[in-house]
Every structure is written in structure tokens, then in C-alpha cells.
Backbone as CSV, one residue per row, in Angstrom:
resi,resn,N_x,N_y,N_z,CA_x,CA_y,CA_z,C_x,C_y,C_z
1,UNK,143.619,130.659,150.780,144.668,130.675,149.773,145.966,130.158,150.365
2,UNK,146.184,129.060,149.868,148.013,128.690,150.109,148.871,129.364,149.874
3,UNK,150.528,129.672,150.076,151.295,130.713,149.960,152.244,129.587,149.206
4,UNK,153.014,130.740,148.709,154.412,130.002,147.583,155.371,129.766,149.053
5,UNK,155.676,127.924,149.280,156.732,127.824,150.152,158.037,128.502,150.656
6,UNK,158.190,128.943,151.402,159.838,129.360,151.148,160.587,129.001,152.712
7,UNK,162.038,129.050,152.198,162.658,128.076,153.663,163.916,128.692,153.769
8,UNK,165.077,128.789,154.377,166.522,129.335,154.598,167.296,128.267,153.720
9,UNK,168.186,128.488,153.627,169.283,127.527,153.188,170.596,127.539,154.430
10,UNK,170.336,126.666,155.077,172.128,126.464,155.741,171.919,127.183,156.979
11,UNK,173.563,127.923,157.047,173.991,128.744,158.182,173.663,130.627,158.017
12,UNK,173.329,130.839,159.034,173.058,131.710,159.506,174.639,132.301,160.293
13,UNK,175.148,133.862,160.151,176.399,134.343,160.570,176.553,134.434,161.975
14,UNK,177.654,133.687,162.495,177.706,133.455,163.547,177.978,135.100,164.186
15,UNK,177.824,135.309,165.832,178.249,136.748,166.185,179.249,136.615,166.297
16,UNK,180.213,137.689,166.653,181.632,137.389,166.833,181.920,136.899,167.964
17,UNK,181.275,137.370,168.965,181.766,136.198,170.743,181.786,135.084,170.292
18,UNK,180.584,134.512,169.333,180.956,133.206,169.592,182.537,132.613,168.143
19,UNK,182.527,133.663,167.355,183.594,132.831,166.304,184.515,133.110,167.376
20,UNK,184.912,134.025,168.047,185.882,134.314,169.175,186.228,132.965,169.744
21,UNK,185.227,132.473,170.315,184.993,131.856,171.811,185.449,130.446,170.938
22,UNK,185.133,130.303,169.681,185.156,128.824,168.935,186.823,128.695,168.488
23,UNK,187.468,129.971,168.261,188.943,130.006,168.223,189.453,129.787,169.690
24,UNK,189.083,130.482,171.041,189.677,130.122,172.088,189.447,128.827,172.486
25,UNK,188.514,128.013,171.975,188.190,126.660,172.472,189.337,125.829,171.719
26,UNK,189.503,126.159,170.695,190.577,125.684,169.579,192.480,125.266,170.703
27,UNK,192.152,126.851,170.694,193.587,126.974,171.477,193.627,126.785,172.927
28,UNK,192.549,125.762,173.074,192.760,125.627,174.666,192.608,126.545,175.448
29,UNK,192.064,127.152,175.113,191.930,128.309,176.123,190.348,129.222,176.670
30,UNK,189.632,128.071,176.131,188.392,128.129,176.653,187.684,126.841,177.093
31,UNK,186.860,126.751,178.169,186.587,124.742,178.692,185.255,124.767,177.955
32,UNK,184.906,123.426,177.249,183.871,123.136,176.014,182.617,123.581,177.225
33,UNK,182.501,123.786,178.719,181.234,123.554,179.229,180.813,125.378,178.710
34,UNK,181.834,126.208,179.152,182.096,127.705,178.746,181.451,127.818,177.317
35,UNK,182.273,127.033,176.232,181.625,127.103,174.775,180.165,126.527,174.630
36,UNK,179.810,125.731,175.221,178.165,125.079,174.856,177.084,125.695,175.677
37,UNK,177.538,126.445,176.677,176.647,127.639,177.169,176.574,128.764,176.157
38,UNK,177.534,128.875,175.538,177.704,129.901,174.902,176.879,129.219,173.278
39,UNK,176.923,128.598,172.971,176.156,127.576,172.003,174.617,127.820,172.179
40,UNK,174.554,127.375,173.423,172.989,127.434,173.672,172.210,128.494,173.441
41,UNK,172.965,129.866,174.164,172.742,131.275,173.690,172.463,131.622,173.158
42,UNK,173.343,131.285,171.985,173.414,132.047,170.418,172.116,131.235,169.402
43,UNK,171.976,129.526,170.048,170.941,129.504,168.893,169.968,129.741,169.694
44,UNK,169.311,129.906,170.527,168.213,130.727,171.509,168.268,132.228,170.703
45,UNK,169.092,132.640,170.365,168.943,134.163,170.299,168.822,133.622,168.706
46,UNK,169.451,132.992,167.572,168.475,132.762,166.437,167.519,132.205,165.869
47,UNK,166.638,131.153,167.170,165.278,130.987,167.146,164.252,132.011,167.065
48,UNK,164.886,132.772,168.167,163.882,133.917,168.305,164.155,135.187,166.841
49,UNK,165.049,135.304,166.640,165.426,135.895,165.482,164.647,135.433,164.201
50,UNK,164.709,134.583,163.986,164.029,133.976,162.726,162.337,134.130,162.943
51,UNK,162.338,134.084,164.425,160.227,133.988,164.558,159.839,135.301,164.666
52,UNK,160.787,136.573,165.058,160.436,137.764,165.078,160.220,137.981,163.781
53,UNK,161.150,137.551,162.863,160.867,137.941,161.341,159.994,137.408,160.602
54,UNK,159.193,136.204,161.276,158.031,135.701,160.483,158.508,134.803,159.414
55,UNK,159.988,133.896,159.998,160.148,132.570,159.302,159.170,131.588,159.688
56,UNK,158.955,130.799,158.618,157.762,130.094,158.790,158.380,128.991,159.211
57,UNK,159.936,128.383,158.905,160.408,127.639,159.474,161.912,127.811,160.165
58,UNK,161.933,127.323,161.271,162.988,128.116,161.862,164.287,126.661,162.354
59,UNK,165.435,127.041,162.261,166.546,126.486,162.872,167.503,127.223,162.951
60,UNK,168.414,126.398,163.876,169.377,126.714,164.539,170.784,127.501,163.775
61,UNK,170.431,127.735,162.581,171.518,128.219,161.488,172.621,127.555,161.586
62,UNK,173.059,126.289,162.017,174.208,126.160,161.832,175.126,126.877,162.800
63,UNK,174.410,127.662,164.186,175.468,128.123,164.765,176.778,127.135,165.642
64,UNK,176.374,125.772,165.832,177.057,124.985,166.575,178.005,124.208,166.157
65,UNK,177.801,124.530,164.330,178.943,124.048,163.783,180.141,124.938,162.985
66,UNK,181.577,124.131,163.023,182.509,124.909,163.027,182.585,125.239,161.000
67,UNK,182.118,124.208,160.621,181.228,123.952,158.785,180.309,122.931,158.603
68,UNK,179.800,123.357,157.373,178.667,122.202,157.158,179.638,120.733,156.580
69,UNK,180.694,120.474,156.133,181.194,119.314,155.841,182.853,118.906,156.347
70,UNK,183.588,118.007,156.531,184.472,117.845,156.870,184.935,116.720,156.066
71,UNK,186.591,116.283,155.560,186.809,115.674,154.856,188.284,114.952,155.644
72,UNK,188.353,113.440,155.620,189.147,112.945,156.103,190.813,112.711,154.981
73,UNK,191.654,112.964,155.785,193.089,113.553,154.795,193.343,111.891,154.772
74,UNK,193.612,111.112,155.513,194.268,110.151,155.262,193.288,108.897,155.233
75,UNK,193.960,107.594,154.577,193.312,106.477,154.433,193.050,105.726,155.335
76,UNK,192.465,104.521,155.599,192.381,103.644,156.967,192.382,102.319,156.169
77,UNK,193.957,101.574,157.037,194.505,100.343,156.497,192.938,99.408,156.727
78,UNK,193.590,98.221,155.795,191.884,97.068,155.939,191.038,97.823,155.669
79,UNK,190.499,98.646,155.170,189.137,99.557,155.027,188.534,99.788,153.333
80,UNK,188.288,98.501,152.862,188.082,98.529,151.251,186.907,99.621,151.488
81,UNK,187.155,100.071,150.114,185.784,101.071,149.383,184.025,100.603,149.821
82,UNK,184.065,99.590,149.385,182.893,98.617,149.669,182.209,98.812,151.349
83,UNK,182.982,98.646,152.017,183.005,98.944,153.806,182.802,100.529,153.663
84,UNK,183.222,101.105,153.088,183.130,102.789,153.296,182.201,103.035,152.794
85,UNK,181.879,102.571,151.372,180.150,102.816,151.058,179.222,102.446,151.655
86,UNK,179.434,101.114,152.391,178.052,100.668,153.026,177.768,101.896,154.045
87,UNK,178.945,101.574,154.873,179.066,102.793,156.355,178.360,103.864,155.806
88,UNK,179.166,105.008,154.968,178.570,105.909,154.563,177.033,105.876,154.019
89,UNK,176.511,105.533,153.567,175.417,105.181,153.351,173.731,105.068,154.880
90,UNK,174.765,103.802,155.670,174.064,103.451,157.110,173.794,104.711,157.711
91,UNK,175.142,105.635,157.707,175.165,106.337,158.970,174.233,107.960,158.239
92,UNK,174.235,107.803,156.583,173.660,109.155,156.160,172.302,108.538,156.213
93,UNK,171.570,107.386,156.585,170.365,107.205,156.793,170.005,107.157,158.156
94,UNK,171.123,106.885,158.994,170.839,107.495,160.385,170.367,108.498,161.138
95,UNK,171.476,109.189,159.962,171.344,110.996,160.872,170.150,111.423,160.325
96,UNK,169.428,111.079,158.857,168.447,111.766,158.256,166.709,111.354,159.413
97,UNK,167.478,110.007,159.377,166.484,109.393,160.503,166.111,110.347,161.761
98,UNK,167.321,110.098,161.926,167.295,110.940,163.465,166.889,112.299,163.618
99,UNK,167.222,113.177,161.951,165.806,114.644,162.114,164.831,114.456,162.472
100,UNK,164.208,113.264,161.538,162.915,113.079,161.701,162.274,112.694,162.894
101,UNK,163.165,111.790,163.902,162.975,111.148,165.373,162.518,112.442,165.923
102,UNK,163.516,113.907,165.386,163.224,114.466,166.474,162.285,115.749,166.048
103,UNK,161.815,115.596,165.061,160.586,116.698,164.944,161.153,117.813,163.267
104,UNK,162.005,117.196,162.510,162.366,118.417,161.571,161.131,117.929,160.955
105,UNK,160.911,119.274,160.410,159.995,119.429,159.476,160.315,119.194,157.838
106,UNK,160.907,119.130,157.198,162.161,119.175,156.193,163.414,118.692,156.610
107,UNK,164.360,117.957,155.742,165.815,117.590,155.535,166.115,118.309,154.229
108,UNK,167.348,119.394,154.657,168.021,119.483,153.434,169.406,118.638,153.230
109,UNK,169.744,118.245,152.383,170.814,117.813,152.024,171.636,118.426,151.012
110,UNK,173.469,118.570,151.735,173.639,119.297,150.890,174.926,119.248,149.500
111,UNK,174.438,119.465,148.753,174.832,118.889,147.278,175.810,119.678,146.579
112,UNK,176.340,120.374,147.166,177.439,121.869,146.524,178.299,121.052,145.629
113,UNK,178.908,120.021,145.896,179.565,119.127,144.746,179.189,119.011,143.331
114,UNK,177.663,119.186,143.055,177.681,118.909,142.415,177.637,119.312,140.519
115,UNK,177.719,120.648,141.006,178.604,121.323,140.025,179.902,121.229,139.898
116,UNK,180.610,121.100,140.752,181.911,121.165,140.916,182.440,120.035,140.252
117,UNK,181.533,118.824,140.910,181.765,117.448,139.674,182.036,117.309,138.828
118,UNK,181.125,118.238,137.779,180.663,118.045,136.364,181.946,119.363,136.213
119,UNK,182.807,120.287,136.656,183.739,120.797,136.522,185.340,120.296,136.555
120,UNK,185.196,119.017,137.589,186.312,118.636,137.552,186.326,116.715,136.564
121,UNK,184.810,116.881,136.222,184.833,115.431,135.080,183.528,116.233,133.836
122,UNK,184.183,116.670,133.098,182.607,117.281,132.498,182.201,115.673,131.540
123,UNK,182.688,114.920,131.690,181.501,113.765,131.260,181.115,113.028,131.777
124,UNK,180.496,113.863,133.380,179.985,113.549,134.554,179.722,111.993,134.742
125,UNK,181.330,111.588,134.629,181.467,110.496,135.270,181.682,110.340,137.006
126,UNK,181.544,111.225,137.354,182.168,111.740,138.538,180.837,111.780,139.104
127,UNK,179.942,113.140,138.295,178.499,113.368,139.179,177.738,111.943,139.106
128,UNK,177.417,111.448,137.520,176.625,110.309,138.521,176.537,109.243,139.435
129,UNK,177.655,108.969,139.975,177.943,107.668,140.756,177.603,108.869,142.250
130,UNK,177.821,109.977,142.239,177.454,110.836,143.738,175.928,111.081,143.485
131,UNK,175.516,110.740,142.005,173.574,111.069,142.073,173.277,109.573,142.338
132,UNK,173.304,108.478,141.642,173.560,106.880,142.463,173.412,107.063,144.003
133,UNK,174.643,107.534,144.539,174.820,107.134,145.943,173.969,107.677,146.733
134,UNK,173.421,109.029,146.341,172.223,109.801,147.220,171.136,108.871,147.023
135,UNK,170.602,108.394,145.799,169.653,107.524,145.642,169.324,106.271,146.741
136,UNK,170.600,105.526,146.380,170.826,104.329,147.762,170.238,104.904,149.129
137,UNK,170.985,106.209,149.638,170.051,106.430,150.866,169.123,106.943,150.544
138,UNK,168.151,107.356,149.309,167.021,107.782,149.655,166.287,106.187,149.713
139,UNK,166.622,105.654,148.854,165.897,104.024,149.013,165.508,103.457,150.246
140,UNK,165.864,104.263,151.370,165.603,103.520,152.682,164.406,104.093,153.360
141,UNK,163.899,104.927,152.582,162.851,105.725,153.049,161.518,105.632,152.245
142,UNK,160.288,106.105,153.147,159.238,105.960,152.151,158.940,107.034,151.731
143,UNK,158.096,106.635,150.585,157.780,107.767,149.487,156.916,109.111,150.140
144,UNK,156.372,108.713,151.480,155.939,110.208,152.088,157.415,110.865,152.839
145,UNK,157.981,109.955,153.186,159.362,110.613,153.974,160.078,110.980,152.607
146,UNK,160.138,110.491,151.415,161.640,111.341,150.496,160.474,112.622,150.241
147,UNK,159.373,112.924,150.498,158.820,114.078,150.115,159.619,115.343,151.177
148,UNK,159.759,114.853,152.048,160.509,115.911,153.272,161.916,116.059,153.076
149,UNK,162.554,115.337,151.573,163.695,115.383,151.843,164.436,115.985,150.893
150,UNK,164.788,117.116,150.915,165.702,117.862,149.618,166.955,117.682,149.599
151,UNK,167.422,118.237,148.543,168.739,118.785,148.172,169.089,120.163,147.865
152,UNK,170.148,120.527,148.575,170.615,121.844,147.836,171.701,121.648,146.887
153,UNK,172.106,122.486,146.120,173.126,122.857,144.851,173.108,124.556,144.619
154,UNK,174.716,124.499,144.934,175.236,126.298,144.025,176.816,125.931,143.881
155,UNK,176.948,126.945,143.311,178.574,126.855,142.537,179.638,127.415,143.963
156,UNK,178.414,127.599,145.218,179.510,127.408,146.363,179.041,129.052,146.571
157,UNK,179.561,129.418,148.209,179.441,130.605,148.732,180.458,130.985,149.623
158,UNK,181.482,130.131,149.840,181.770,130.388,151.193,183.074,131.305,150.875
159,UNK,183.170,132.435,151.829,183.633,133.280,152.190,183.424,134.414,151.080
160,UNK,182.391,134.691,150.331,181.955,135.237,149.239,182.746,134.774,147.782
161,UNK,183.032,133.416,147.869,183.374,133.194,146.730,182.979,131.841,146.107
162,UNK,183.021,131.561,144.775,182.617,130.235,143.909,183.442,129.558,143.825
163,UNK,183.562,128.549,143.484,184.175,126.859,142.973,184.122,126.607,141.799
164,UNK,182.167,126.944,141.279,182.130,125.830,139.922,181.051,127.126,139.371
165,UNK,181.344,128.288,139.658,179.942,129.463,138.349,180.278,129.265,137.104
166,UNK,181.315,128.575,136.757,181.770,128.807,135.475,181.389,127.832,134.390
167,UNK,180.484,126.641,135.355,180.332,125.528,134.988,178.800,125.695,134.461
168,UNK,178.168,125.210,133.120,176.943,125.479,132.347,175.841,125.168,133.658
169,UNK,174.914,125.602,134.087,173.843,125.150,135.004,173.070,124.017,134.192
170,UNK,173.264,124.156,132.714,172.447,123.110,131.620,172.703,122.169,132.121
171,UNK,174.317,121.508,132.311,175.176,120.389,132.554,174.169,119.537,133.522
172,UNK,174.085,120.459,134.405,173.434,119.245,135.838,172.035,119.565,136.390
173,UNK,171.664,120.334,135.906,169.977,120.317,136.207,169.309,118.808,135.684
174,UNK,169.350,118.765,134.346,168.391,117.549,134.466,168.988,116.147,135.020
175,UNK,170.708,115.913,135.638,170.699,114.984,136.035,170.484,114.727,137.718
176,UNK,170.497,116.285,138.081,170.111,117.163,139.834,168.538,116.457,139.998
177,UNK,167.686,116.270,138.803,166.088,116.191,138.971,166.271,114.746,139.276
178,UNK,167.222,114.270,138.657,166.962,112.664,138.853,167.000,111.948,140.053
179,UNK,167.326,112.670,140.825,167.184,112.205,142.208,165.805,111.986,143.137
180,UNK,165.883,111.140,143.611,164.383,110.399,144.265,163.753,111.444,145.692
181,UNK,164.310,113.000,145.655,163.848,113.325,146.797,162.409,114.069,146.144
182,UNK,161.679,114.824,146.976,160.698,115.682,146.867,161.217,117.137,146.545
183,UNK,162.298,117.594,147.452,162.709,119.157,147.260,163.513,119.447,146.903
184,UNK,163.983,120.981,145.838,165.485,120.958,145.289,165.485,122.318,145.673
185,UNK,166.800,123.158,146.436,167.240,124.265,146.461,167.843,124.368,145.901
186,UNK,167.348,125.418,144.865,168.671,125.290,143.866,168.989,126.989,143.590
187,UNK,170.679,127.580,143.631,171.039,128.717,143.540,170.279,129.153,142.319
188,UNK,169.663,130.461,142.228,169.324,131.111,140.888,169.726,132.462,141.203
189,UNK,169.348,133.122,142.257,169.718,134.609,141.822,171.179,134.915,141.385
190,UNK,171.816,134.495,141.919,173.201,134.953,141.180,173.687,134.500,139.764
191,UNK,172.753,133.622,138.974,172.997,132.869,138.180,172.918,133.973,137.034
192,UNK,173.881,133.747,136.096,174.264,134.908,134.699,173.108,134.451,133.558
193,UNK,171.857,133.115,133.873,171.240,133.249,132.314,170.627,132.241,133.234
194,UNK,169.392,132.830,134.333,168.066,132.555,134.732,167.230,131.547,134.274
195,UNK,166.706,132.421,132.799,165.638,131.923,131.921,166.146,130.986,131.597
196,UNK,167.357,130.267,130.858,167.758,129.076,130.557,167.775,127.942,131.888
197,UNK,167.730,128.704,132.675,167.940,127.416,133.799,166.717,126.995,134.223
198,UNK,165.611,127.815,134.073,164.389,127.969,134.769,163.891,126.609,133.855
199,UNK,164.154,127.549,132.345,163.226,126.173,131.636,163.513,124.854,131.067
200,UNK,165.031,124.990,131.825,165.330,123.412,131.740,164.552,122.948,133.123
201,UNK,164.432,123.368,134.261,163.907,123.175,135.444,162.320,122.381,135.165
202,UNK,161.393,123.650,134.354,160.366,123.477,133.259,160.127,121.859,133.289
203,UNK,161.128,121.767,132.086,160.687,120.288,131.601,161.562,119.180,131.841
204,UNK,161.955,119.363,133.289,163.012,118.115,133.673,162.019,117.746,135.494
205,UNK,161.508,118.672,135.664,160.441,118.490,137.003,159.528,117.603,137.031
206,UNK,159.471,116.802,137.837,158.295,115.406,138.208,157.438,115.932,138.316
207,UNK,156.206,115.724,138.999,154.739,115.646,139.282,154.888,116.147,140.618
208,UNK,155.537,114.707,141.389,155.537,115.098,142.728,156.964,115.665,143.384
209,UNK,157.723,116.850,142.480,158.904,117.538,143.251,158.526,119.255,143.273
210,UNK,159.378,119.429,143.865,159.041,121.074,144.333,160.459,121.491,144.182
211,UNK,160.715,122.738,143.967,161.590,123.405,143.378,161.785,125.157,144.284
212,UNK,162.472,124.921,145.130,162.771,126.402,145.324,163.996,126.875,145.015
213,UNK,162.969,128.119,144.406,164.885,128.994,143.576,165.100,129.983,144.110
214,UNK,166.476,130.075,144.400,167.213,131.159,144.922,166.698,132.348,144.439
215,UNK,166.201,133.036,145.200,165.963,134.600,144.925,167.145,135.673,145.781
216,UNK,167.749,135.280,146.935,168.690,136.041,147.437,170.266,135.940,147.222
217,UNK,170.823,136.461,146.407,172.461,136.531,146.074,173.632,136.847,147.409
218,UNK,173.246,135.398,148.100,174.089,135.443,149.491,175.413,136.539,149.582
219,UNK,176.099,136.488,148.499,177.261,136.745,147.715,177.593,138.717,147.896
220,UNK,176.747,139.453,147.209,176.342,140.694,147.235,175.994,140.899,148.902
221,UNK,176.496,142.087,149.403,176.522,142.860,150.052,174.786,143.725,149.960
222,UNK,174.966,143.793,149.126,173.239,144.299,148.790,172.315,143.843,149.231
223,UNK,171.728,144.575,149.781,169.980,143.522,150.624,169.111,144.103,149.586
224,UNK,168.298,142.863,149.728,167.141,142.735,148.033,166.615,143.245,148.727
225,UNK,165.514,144.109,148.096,164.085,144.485,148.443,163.122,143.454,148.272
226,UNK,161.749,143.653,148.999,160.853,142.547,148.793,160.204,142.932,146.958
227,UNK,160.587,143.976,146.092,160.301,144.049,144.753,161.144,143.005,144.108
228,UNK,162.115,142.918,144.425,163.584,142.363,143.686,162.780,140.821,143.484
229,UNK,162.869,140.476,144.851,162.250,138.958,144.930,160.875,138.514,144.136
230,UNK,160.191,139.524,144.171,158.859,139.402,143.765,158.933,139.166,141.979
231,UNK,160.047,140.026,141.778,159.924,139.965,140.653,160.481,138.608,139.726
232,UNK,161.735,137.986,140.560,162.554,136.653,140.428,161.344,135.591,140.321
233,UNK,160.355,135.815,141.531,159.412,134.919,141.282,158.785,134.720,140.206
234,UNK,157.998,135.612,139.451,157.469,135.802,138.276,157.601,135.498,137.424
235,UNK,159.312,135.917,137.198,159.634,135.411,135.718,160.057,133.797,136.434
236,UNK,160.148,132.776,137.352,160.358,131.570,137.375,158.794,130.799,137.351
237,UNK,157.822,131.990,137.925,156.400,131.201,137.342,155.805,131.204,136.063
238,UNK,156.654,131.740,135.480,156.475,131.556,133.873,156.653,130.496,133.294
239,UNK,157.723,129.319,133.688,158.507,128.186,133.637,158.288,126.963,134.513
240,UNK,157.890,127.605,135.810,157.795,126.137,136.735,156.377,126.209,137.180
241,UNK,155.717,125.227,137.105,154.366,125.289,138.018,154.115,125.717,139.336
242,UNK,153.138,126.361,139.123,153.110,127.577,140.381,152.976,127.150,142.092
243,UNK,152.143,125.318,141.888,152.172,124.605,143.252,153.427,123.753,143.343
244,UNK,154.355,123.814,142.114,155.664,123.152,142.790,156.742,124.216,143.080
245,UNK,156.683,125.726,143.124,157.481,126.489,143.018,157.523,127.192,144.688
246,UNK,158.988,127.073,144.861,159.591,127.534,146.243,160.143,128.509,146.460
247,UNK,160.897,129.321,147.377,161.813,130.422,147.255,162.726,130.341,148.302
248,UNK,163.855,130.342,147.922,165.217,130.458,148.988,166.063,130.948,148.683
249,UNK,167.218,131.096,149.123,168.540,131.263,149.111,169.516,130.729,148.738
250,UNK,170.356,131.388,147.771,170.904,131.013,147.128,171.762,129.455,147.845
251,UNK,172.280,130.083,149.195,173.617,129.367,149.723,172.893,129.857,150.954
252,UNK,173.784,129.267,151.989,174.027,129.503,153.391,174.964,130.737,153.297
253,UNK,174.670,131.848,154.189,175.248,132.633,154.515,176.439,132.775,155.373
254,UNK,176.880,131.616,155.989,178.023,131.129,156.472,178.556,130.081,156.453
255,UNK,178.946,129.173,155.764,179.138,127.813,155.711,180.208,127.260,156.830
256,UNK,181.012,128.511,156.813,182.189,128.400,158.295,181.982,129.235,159.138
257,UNK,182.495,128.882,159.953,182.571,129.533,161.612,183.185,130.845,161.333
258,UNK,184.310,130.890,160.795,185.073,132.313,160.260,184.964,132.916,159.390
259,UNK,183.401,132.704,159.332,183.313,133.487,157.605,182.478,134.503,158.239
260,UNK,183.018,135.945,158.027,182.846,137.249,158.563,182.608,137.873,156.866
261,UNK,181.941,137.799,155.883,181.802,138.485,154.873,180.385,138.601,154.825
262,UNK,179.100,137.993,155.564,178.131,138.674,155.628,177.906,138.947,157.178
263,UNK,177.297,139.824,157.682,177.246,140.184,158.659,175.614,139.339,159.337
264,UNK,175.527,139.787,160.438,174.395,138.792,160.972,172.804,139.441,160.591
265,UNK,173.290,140.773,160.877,172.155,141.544,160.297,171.583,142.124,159.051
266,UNK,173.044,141.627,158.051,172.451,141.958,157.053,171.755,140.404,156.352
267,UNK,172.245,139.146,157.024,171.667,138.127,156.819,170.386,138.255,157.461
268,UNK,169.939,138.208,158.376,168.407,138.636,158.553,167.407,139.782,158.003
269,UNK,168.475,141.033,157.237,167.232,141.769,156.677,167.464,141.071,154.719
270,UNK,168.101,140.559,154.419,167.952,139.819,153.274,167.065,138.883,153.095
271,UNK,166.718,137.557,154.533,165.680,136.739,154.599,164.270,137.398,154.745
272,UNK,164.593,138.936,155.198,163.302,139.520,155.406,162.567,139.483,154.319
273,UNK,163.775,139.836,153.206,162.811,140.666,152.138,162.120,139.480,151.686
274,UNK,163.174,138.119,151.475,162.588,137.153,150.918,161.324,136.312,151.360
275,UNK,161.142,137.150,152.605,159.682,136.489,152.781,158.542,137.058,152.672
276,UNK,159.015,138.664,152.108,157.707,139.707,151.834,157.707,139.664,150.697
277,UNK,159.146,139.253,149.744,158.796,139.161,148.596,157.692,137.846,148.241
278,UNK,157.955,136.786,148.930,157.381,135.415,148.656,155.749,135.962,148.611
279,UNK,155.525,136.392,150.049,154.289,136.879,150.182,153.443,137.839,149.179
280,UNK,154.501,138.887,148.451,153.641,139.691,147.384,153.239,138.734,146.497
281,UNK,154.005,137.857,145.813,153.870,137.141,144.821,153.167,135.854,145.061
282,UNK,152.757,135.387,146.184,151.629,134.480,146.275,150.407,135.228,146.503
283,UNK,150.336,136.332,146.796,148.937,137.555,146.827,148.540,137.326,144.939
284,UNK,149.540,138.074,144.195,149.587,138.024,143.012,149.238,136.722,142.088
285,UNK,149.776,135.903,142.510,149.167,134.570,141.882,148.195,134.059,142.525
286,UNK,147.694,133.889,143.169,146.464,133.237,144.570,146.926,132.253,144.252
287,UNK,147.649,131.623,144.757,148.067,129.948,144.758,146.671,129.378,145.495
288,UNK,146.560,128.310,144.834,145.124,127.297,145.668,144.458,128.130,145.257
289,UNK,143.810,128.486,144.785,142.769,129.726,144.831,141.980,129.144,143.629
């Protein structure tokens, strides 16, 4: 019997030596050889963390970075749009490349914009030219490689708070599907009207995409039980086909270095549940079976 997929989303909470050690490096007052020992450490200690708990797939959470995105304040003279798209483009088929050079099993990519889009243009003039541009780099890949390659989307997590919840999930699901990858993480547990999202999910899903929905509410302080999850599953296998259906997390549990609002351990007994929940509910359905 096959099991219902399930995977992390993002960052994992850094300990405090190291958000410490990443502020003293800041202020000069720690030497980078001091910080990347200290780097090495910490994702050594959440390799093993994730395999004690019986992640089926494991990384580095994001401990080595200070966030998952960075945004440049000023312009660069001579530098038309045209030159910045190509670049951008080259170098996001580089790095995706370069997982693969080195053994990922999966690429997520991550898409938090894109609610926010359709919030700050709701006649997502805005989102589709950023669903376009993901396309372009998936175009460089073949159709067994965009199978390894997802996207995530939520109305945002970081420091326990949202950007875009306020924004319809209707809005951008079916233009989120249109994208040429294989996998979509997409936030659900925290979401205020599930069933509507599920079954637009339903009948906007390809053949060959897979769909994992948030069962853990990064957000809440509350650690799910493996019932909670089990049960999220259920009512989304009502709606999505049971061999394209995934389970994750809502968000990354730290998107920054200084984000101290979930703790490290309560981020690991939350992934717990979500993988005993995954497990009741592929018992319950016999997937492959």
C-alpha cells in the first residue's frame, strides 16, 4: 500500500544561539568562520531532528538563512527591464538546476505573492504576468523534472501574522493551477471556508499535479493532534483525488531569522502530528490498494 505524500514547508525555528550568534555576526562582533561552525551544527542537529521523527523527507529548515526572500531598494542605471527579466529568469533556472545537481528530491518554490497580488490588483493584472514568468522558468525543464517542482502559496506567516487572508482563496486557485509544475502547497488549515477551496482545487487539478494541503495552522500556538489532521484529510478526500492528494503545512514556521513566535519544539511536535495524522488516513483509505 502507498501512503498519502506529505513534506515540510520552508523554515524550521532557528535556536536562539544561533538567532544570537546571526545578530553578533551583524554587529561585527562575531568572525563568519565562528558563525558557519555554528551553521553546520544547527542543521546537523535538524537533520537528525526531522529523521528521529520519521520525516520522510528531510532538510536543512532554512537554518542558514537570515529569510527566505530579499528585495533590492534601489535601481541600477543602464539596466532595462528586459536585462532583468532575462537574468532573473537564467539565474532562477540555475539555482533550481543546481538542487537537482545536488540530490533534492523535490523543489519548492515559493509563491506567498501570490495572494497578495490579486490584493494589491484584484484584476490580477499583477498575478498573471508573475504566473507567466514562473512558467518561462519552468519551460527550461523537462516534463519529468517540472514533476519535482512545486509551488507554495498562503496569505503569509511570518512573525504570526498575514498580508493577504482577507483576499477570496476563489480569486487565485484556478489561476495558482495554471502553472506548469507537478506540486502545489497550498495553505488550508487556517483557511475560514475549506470546502470552497477544496472544490475549486476539485475541478481546476490536472491529471498529472498533486496537491498538498495544509493541515497544520503554523499561526496557532496549538499543536494539532494526529485526529485533527486526519480528519482535514478526509474532508479534502472528498474533493481531490486520493493519488493526487498531499499534506503539509500551512507556511514555514520561520521565514526569518528573528522570528521567535513559534518555538523549535513546538515546531517539531506539530510536524509530528502531521505525519501520524497522514499515516492514519492513508491506513483508512489504502491508497494503491
Amino acid at each position: 500500500m502507498n501512503s498519502i505524500q506529505t513534506e515540510s514547508v520552508g523554515s524550521i525555528p532557528r535556536p536562539r544561539k544561533l538567532q544570537n550568534a546571526i545578530t553578533a555576526f551583524s554587529q561585527g562582533n562575531l568572525s563568519s568562520e565562528k558563525l558557519n561552525g555554528l551553521f553546520d551544527h544547527v542543521v546537523e542537529e535538524t537533520i537528525k531532528g526531522l529523521g528521529a521523527i520519521g520525516s520522510p523527507i528531510v532538510s536543512d529548515g532554512e537554518q542558514t538563512k537570515t529569510s527566505f526572500v530579499t528585495y533590492p531598494q534601489d535601481g541600477l542605471p543602464d539596466y532595462t527591464q528586459e536585462q532583468f527579466i532575462n537574468d532573473l529568469v537564467q539565474h532562477s533556472v540555475a539555482d533550481i538546476k543546481s538542487c537537482f545537481d545536488n540530490g533534492a528530491h523535490h523543489i519548492q518554490v515559493d509563491f506567498t505573492e501570490a495572494r497578495l497580488a490579486i490584493k494589491l490588483d484584484p484584476s490580477k493584472g499583477l498575478l498573471q504576468p508573475f504566473i507567466n514568468l514562473n512558467n518561462q522558468v519552468l519551460s527550461h525543464f523537462t516534463e519529468q523534472e517540472r514533476q519535482r517542482i512545486g509551488f507554495h502559496t498562503c496569505p503569509g506567516g511570518d512573525h504570526d501574522s498575514t498580508h493577504s487572508a482577507d483576499v477570496d482563496y476563489a480569486d487565485l486557485i484556478p489561476l495558482f493551477l495554471t502553472l506548469d509544475a507537478g506540486n502545489f502547497y497550498m495553505q488550508m488549515a487556517s483557511e475560514t471556508n475549506p470546502v470552497k477551496s477544496l472544490k475549486l482545487i476539485g475541478e481546476n487539478i490536472r491529471s498529472d499535479q498533486r496537491v498538498y494541503i495544509g493541515v497544520i495552522d503554523i499561526i496557532k500556538e496549538e499543536i494539532e493532534t494526529p485526529e485533527m489532521v486526519y480528519d482535514c484529510i478526509m474532508t479534502a478526500a472528498e474533493y481531490i483525488p486520493i493519488n493526487q492528494l498531499g499534506t503539509t503545512d500551512d507556511c514555514g514556521c520561520s521565514p526569518f531569522s528573528d522570528d521567535i513566535a513559534t518555538s523549535r519544539e513546538t515546531a517539531f511536535a506539530k510536524i509530528t502530528a502531521r505525519e501520524e495524522g497522514t499515516k492514519m488516513a492513508s491506513e483508512k483509505l489504502k491508497i494503491g490498494s
